[in-house]
N, C-alpha and C positions, 0 to 999 in steps of 0.2 A: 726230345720233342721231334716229332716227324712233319716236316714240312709236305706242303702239297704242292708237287712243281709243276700238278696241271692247270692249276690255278695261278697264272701269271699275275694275277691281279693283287696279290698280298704281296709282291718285291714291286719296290720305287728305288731309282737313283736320286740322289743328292747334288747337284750343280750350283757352283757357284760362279755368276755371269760376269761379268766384268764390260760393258758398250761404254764407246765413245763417241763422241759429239767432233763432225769432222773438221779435222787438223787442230781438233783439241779446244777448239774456239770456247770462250769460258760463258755460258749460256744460261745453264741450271739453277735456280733459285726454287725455293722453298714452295711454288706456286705450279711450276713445271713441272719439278719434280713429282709432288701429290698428283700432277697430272699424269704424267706418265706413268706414273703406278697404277693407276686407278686402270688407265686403257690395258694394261698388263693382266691386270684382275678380270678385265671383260674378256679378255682375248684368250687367256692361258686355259680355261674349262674346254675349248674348242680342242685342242689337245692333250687332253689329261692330264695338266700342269696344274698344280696348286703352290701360287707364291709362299715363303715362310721369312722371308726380311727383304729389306729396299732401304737403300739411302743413296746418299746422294753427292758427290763436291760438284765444284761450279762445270767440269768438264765431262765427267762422266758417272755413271748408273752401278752400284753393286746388285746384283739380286741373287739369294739363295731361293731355289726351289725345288722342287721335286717330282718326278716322271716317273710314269713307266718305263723300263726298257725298249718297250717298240716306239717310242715316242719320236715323232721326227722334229730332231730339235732344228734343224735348217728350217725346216718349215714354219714354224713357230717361229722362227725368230727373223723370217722376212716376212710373214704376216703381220707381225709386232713394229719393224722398221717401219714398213710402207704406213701403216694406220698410223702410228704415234708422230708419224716423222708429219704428214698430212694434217692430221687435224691440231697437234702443237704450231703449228703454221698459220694457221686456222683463226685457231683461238687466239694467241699469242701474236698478232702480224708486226711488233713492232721488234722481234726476234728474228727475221727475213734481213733484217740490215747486216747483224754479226753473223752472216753465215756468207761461206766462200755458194757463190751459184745457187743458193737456196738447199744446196746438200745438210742435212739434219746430222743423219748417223754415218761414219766412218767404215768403211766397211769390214775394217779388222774389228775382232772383239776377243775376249780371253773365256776361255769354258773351260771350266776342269770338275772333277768329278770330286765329295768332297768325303770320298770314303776312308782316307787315312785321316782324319781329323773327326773329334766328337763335333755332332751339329753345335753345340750350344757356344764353342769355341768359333763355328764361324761363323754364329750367329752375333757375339762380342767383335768379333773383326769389322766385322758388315757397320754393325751399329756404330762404330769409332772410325768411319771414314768421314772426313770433310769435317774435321772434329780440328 
């Protein structure tokens, strides 16, 4: 089969995210979470991301998705910080107490690319976090 390499738009990376909540602070519940997902969903079509898993423990976010190559995932993922971090603030104001300074996300996070693993393997991983 002959691929079309002018057409960038048939290859996507696979990224599997890893955000933390700063200095680990144990915040996340079942109600956040769906929240923050949901802002993820609104926010990731603005850069060609389409989420494919999200869970969650009490301190930090797993999410698998998938990109284009030119995709600026910095940018994304401080469009993502700033909104999520804001409006879970927002909504949530009695979450303001366990946070050092009002800081939400941590600025370190883990990214890796998930091309030596079948997706569906770290689609089981994702789902069996906070388990």
């Amino acid at each position: 089969m002959k691929l079309d390499t002018n057409n960038h738009s048939v290859f996507s990376l696979h990224y599997h995210l890893v955000m933390y909540i700063k200095y680990r602070r144990k915040v996340i519940n079942d109600s956040i979470s769906d929240r923050l997902k949901d802002i993820f969903v609104d926010i990731a079509p603005n850069y060609g991301v389409e989420l494919l898993e999200w869970n969650h423990d009490i301190d930090h976010v797993h999410l698998l998705f998938k990109a284009k190559p030119n995709t600026e995932i910095s940018k994304l993922l401080n469009a993502y910080k700033s909104a999520s971090s804001r409006r879970i603030k927002n909504e949530f104001p009695s979450i303001r107490k366990h946070l050092w300074k009002e800081y939400f996300w941590s600025k370190s996070y883990c990214l890796v690319t998930t091309g030596g693993a079948p997706l569906e393997v770290v689609k089981q991983y994702i789902e069996n976090q906070g388990k």
